[in-house]
N, C-alpha and C positions, 0 to 999 in steps of 0.2 A: 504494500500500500504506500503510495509515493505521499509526501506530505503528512503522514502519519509522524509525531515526536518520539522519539526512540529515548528512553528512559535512561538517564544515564544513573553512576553507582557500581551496581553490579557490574555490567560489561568495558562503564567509561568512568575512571580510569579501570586499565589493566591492574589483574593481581600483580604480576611483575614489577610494575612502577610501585604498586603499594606495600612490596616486599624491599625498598629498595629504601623505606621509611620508618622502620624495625629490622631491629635483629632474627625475627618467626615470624612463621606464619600464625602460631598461639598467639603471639604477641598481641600480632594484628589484630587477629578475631574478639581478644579481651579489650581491644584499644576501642575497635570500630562499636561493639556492641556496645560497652558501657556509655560511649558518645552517642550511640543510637538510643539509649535511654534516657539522657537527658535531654534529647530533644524530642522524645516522644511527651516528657514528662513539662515539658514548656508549654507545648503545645496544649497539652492536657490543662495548664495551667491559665493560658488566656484566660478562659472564661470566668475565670474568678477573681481576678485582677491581683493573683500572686504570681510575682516574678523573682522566682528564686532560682529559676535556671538559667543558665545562656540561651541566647536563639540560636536559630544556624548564622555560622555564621558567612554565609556562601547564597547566593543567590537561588531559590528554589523556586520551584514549578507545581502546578494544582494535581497531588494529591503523589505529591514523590514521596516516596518511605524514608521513614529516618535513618537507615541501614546507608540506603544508599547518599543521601547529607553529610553522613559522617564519615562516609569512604571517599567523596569529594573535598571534605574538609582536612581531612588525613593528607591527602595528594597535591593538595594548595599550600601545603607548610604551616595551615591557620593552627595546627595542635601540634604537641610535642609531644615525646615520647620517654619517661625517665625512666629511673629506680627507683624502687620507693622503699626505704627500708622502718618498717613502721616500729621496730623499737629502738631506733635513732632518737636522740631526746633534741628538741629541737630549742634552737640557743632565744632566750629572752632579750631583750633591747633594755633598754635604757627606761623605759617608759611601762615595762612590764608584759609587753604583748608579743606576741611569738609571732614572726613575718611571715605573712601566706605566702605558700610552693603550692604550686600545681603538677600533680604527676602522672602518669598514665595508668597507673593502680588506682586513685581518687577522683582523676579528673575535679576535681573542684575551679571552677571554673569562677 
């Protein structure tokens, strides 16, 4: 069907460009899914006018899956990908408060 929109995500980008993004392909799947969650969970969240997630943050289209947002957001450099080692004590400031990280275990965006 010519003029038909062809979905991108899954097929666009490649797994290969998004393996080239991570260390695994596990990696990947915990990276993309959990960012697939909080933009399922944004969206869920409009209608109540709580905004405690990030949006995408990538230009989307009427009724693209969050899977595939977050495997274009993965491919855009818009997310990063760390270590998270959670019984690292994390250093206090001067002021008392411990400096927000984001990492690919939390995503806390």
């Amino acid at each position: 069907m010519s003029g038909t929109p062809v979905a991108e995500g899954i097929t666009n980008p490649s797994i290969d460009e998004l393996l080239t993004k991570t260390d695994s392909k596990y990696r990947l799947v915990l990276y993309g899914a959990k960012r697939a969650r909080q933009i399922n969970a944004y969206y869920a969240q409009l209608g109540e006018g709580l905004l405690e997630y990030v949006g995408p943050l990538v230009d989307t289209h009427v009724q693209e899956k969050p899977l595939s947002i977050a495997l274009r957001e993965i491919n855009d450099d818009l997310l990063t990908c760390e270590e998270y080692d959670p019984e690292a004590e994390p250093e206090v400031t001067a002021a008392g408060t411990v400096p927000a990280t984001g990492t690919a275990d939390d995503l806390e965006l």
